[in-house]
N, C-alpha and C positions, 0 to 999 in steps of 0.2 A: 503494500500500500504506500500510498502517498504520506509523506508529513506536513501536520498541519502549519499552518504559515495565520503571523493575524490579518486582521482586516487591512492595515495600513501599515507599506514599510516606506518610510519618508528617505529618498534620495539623498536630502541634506535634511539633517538634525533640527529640532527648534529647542528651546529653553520654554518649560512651563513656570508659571511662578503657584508655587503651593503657597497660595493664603495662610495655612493654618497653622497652628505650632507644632514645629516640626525637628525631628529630631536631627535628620542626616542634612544638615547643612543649612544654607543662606535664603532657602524659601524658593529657590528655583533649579528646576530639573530638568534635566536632558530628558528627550523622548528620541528615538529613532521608528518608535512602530505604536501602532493603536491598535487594538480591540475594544470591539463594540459590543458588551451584552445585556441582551434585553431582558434583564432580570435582574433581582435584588441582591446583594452581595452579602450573603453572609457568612461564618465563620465553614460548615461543611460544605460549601459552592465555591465558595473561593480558596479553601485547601486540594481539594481536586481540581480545579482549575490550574490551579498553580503547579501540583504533582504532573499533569498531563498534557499543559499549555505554554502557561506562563514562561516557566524554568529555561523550559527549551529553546524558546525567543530569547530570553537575555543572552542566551548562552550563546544563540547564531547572531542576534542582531544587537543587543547591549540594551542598555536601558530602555523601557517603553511606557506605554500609559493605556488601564481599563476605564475602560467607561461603563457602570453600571446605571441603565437606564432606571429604575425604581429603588435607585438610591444604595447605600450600604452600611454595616456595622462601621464607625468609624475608625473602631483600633486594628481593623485587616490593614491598614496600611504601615505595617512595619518593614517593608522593603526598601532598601536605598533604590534597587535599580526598576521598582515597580510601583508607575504612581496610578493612585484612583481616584477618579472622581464621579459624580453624578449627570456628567452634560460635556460638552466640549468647550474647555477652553475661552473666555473671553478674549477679544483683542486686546484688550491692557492685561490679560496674563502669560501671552504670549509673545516670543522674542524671536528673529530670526535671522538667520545669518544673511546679510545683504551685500557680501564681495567677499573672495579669497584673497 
């Protein structure tokens, strides 16, 4: 069979800014990829996720970002390289690289 791949592997990288208090750094994080799911994040949904999704995206593509569409338990996000949120991104959360 095929391996899964997420919804979005971004070309070039952006900078998300995590609003909230946050432990692995400055409030802003690289994403290289997105998944999209439409459902609620909670603690057994998002350890299986992560056993048979997540892990293996960081590990090909580097840091990335879930999107759970009906929201989530807020302490699932103890990943440095896995950010989550409920929606995508604002334009004042987002940062992007505009020349080499």
């Amino acid at each position: 069979g095929y391996y899964k791949t997420p919804d979005v592997r971004l070309q070039v990288p952006i900078a998300v800014r995590d609003k909230r208090a946050h432990p692995h750094g400055d409030g802003w994080r690289i994403v290289t990829w997105i998944d999209s799911k439409a459902t609620f994040g909670d603690d057994r949904t998002h350890t299986k996720q992560y056993e048979e999704q997540y892990s293996t995206y960081v590990n090909r593509y580097g840091p990335g970002l879930i999107i759970y569409w009906f929201d989530f338990i807020e302490d699932l996000d103890t990943d440095a390289e896995v950010m989550i949120m409920n929606r995508f991104p604002d334009a004042d959360e987002l940062a992007q690289l505009t020349s080499l």
